[in-house]
C-alpha positions as CSV (number, residue, x, y, z in Angstrom):
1,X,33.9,38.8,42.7
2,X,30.4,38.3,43.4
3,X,27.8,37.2,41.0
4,X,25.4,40.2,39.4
5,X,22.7,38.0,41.7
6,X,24.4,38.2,44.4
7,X,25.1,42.1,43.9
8,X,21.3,42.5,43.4
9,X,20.9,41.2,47.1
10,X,23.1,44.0,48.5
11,X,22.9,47.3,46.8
12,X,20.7,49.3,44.5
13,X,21.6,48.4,40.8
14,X,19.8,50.5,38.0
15,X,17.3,47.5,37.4
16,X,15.6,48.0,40.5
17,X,14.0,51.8,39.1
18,X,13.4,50.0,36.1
19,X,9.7,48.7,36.6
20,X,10.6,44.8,36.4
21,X,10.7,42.5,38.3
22,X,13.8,43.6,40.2
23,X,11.8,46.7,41.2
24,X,8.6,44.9,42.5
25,X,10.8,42.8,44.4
26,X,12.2,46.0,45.7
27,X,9.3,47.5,46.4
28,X,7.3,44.0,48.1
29,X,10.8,43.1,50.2
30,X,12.2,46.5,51.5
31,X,9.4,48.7,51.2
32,X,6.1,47.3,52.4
33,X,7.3,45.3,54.8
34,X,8.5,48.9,56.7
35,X,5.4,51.1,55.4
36,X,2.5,48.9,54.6
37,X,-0.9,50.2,55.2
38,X,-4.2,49.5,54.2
39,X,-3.5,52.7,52.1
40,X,-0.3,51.8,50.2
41,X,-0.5,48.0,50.3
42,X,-3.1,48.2,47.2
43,X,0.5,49.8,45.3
44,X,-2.0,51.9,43.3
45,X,-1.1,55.1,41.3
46,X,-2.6,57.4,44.2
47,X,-4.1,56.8,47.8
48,X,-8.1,56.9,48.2
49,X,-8.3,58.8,51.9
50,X,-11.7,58.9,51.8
51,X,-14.2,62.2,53.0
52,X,-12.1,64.5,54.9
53,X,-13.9,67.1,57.3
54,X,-12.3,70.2,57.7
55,X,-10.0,72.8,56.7
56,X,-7.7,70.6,54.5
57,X,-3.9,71.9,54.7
58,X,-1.3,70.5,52.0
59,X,2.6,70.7,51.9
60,X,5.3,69.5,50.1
61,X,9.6,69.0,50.4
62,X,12.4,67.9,49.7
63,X,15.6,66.5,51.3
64,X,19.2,66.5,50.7
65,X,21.0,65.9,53.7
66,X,24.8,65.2,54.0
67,X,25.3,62.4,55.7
68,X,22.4,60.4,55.2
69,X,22.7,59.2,58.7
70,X,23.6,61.5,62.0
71,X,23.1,61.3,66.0
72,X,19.6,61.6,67.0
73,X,18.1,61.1,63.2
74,X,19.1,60.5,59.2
75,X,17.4,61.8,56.6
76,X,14.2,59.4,56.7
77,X,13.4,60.6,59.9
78,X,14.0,64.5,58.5
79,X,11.7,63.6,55.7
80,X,8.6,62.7,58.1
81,X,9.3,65.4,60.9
82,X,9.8,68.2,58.2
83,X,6.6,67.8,56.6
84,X,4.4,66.9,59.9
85,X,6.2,69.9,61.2
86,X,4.7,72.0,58.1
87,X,1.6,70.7,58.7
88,X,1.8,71.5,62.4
89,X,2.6,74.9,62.4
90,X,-0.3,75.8,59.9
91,X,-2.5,74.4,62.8
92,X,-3.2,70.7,61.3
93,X,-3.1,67.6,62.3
94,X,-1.5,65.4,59.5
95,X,-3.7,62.6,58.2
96,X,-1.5,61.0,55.3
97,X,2.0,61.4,54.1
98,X,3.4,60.5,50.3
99,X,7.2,59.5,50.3
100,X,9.4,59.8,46.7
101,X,12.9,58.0,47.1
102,X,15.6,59.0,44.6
103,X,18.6,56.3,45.3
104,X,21.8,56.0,43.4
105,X,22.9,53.2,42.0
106,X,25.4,51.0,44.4
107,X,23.7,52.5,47.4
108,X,23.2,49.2,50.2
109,X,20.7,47.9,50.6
110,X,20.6,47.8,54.4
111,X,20.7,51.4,54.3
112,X,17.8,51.8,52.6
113,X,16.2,49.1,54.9
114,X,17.3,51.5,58.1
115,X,15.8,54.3,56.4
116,X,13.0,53.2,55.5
117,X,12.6,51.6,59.4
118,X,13.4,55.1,60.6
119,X,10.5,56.7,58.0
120,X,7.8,54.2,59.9
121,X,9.1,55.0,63.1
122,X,8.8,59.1,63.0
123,X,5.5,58.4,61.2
124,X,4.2,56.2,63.8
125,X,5.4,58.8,66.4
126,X,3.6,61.1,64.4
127,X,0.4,59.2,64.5
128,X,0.0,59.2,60.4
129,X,0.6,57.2,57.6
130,X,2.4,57.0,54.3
131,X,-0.3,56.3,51.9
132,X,1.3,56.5,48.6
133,X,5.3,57.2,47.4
134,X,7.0,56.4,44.6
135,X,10.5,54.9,43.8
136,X,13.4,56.0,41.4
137,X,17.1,54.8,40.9
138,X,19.9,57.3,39.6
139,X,23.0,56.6,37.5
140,X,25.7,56.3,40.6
141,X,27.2,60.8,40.8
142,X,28.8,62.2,43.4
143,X,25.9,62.9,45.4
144,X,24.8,61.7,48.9
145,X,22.7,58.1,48.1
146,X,19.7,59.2,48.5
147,X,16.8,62.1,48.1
148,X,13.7,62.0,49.8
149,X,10.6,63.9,48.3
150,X,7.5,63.8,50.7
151,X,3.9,65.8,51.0
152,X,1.3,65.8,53.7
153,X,-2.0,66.1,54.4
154,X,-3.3,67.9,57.3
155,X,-6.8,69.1,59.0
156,X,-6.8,71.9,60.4
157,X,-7.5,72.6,64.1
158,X,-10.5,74.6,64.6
159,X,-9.2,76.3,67.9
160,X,-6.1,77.9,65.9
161,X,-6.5,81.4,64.7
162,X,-2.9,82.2,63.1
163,X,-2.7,85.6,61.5
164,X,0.4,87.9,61.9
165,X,-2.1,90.6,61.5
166,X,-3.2,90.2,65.2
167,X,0.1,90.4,66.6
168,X,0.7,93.5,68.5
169,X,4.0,95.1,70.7
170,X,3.6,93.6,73.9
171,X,2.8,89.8,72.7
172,X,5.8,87.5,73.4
173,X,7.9,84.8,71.5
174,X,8.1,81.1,72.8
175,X,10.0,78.7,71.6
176,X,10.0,74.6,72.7
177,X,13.6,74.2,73.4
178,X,17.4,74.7,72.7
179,X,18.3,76.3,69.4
180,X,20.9,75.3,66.5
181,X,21.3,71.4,67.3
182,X,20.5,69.9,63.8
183,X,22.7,72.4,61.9
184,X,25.8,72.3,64.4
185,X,25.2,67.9,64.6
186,X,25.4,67.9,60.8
187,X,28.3,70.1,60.5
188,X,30.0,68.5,63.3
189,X,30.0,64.8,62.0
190,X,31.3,66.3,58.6
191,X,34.0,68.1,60.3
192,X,34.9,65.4,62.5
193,X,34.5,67.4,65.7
194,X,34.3,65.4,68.9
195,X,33.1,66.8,72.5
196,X,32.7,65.5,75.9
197,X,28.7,65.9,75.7
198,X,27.8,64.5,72.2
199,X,25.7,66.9,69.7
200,X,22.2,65.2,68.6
201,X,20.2,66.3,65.8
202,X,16.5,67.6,67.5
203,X,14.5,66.1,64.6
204,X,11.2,65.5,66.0
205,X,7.2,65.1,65.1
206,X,5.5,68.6,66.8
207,X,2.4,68.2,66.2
208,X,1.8,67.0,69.5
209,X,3.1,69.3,71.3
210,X,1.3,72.2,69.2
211,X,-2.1,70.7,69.3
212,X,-1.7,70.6,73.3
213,X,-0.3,74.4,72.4
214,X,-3.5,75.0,70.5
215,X,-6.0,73.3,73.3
216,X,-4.7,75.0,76.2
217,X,-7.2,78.2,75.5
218,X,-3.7,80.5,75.2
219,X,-4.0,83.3,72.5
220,X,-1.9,81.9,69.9
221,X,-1.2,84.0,66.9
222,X,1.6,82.8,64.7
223,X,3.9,79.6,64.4
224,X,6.6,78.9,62.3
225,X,9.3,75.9,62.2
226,X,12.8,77.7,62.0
227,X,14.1,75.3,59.6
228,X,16.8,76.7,57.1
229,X,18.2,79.9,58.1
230,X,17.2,79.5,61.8
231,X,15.5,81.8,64.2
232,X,16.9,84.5,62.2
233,X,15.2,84.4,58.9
234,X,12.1,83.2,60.9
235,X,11.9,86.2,63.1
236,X,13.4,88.4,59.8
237,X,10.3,87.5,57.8
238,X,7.7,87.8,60.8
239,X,8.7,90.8,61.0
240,X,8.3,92.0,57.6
241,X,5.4,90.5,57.6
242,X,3.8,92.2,60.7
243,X,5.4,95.9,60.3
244,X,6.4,95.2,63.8
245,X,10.3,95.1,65.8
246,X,11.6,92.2,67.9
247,X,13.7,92.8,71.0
248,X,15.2,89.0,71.5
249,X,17.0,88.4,75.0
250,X,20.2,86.7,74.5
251,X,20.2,85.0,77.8
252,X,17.0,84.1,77.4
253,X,17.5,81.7,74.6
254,X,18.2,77.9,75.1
255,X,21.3,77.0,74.0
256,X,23.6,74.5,75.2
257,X,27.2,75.0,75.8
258,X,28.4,72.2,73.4
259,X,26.0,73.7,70.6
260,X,27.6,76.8,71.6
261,X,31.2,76.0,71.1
262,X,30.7,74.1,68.2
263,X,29.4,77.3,66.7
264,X,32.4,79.3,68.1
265,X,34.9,76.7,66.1
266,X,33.0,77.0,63.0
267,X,32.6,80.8,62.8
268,X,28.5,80.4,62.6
269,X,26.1,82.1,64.6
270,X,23.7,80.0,66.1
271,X,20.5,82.0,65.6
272,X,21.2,81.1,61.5
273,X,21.8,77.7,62.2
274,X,18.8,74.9,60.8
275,X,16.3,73.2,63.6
276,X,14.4,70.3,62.8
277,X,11.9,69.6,65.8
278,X,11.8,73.4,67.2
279,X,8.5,75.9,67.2
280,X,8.7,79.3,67.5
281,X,5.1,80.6,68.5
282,X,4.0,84.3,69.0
283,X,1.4,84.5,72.2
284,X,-0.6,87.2,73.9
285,X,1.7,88.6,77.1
286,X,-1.0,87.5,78.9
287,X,-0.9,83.7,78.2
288,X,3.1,83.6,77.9
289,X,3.5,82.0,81.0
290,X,0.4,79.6,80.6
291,X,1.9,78.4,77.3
292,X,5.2,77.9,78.4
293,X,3.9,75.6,81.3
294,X,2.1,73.9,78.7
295,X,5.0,73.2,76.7
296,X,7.3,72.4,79.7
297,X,5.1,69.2,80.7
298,X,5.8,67.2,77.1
299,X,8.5,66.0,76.6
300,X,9.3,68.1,73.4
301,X,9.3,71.2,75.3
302,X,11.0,70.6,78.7
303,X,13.3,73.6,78.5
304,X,10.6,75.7,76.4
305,X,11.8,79.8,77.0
306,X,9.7,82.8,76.3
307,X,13.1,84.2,74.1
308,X,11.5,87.8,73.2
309,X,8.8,90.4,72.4
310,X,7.3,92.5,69.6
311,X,8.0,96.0,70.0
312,X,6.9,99.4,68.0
313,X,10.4,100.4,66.7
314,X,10.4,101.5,63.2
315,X,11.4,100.2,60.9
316,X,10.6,97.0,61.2
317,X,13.7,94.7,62.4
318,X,15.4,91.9,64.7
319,X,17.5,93.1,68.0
320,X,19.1,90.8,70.0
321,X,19.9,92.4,73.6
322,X,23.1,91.2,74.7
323,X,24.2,89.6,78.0
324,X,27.1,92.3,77.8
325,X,24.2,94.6,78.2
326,X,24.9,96.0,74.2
327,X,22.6,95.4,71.2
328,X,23.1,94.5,68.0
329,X,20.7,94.0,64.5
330,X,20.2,90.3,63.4
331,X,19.9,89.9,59.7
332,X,18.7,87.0,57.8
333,X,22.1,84.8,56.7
334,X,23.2,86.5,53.3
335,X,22.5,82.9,51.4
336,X,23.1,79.0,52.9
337,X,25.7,78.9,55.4
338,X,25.8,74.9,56.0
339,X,25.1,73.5,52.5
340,X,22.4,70.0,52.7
341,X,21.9,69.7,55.9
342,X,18.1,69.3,55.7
């Protein structure tokens, strides 16, 4: 049996939330050598950013995902994308991040080493920091590890004019690529499902690609990251929002034919299903194909789709025309179809 010493060198005991000297070495072994900045090296109670020019945009979440670790991502690299991607779609450029990490008791310690490598990676891909976090440990409960709390910071971009109010029928939808591959990787690994083209999580930093969105000169008018509940609830609430219809083309929309069976074998439809790197942006029908050439030529949006339009129909709703040549209502999912997965 190995010595509590030893244990201390290979998983997370109680002690190291504690505020001792188990935590500082915690937080000077593990931690800074993955995040340290200028801004979080001092370990001070908050981060001093200095005079910030500009709209200022703020956001906060929180993640839970199940397992902590999945093809194309784990739930460090969902922490960063998630909130850049809030940032991003509110037009903003994110200047800081703060990271909050919840661990259970027993939890390795190389895990929390990979995460924490995976936080520094989306951040640097991101082109931002995090300046400030904090670090708790949990009584060991049947829970995942880990939770991940994080905010951002963000400047707006003076070139984006985002209201719903100046959507009207004609304008077009856009989105940067293939729908439902977060959701259907989680569920997937749980399930234990194997196919002959393996499903990746699509976690990703946008806020590249919408700031070359936002330069190109097209007439952008809303964004929104279809995160839980998918392009459904997205386009469910835009709608609501605008007093406006949706006509979405099924065969317009990306989706790939392993994302597509996976759906099939779990009953789920995949315009419900989570995205973690996708943008749905509304456009003038006049720029739709400008933006989507935009999109096409980075790499986050090679197989970008103009998926649908705003119509007048009243009341306001979500149609998907079918490839059968039918139609049928989309409603937002009644409550949370794949529990943590984001």
């Amino acid at each position: 049996m190995p010595s509590i010493k030893q244990s201390h060198t290979q998983q997370i005991v109680l002690a190291h939330g504690g505020g001792g000297e188990l935590m500082q070495s915690l937080i000077r072994t593990h931690v800074l050598p993955k995040l340290g900045n200028p801004w979080l090296d001092k370990l001070d109670d908050g981060a001093v950013l200095g005079r910030i020019s500009g709209d200022i945009v703020f956001t906060t979440d929180a993640f839970v995902v199940t397992p902590l670790e999945f093809p194309g991502g784990d739930i460090g690299r969902l922490a960063v994308c998630g909130t850049v991607n809030d940032l991003a779609v509110m037009g903003a450029d994110p200047v800081a991040l703060s990271l909050a990490i919840v661990v259970e008791e027993g939890t390795a310690l190389s895990l929390v080493d990979r995460i924490l490598e995976s936080v520094r990676r989306a951040a640097d891909e991101a082109g931002t920091r995090v300046a400030t976090g904090d670090t708790k440990v949990i009584e060991r409960r049947e829970g995942s590890g880990m939770i991940l709390t994080t905010a951002g910071i963000g400047v707006r971009c003076e070139s984006a004019d985002l209201d719903t109010k100046r959507i009207v029928p004609g304008d077009r939808l856009v989105i940067n690529g293939g729908i439902a591959e977060h959701g259907m990787t989680i569920m997937s690994v749980r399930e234990g499902f194997e196919f002959e083209t393996e499903i990746r999580s699509d976690a990703a930093p946008l806020n590249g690609l919408i700031k070359a969105a936002l330069s190109s000169g097209c007439d952008l008018k809303f964004m929104r990251d279809p995160t839980r509940g998918g392009v459904a609830t997205a386009l469910c609430d835009l709608a609501d929002e605008m007093g406006h219809s949706i006509e979405l083309e099924e065969a317009a929309l990306p989706l790939t034919p392993t994302v597509r069976h996976a759906a099939e074998l779990l009953g789920l439809d995949p315009l419900t299903v989570a995205n973690e790197g996708k943008c749905l942006m509304c456009v003038a029908e006049r720029d739709a194909d400008r933006l989507l050439a935009v999109l096409q030529s980075h790499p986050l949006g090679q197989k970008a789709a103009v998926i649908g339009r705003i119509t007048d129909t009243v009341p306001p709703l979500v149609e998907l025309a079918t490839v059968a040549g039918g139609r049928r209502v989309v409603p937002r999912p009644y409550g949370e179809e794949l529990p943590r997965i984001c």
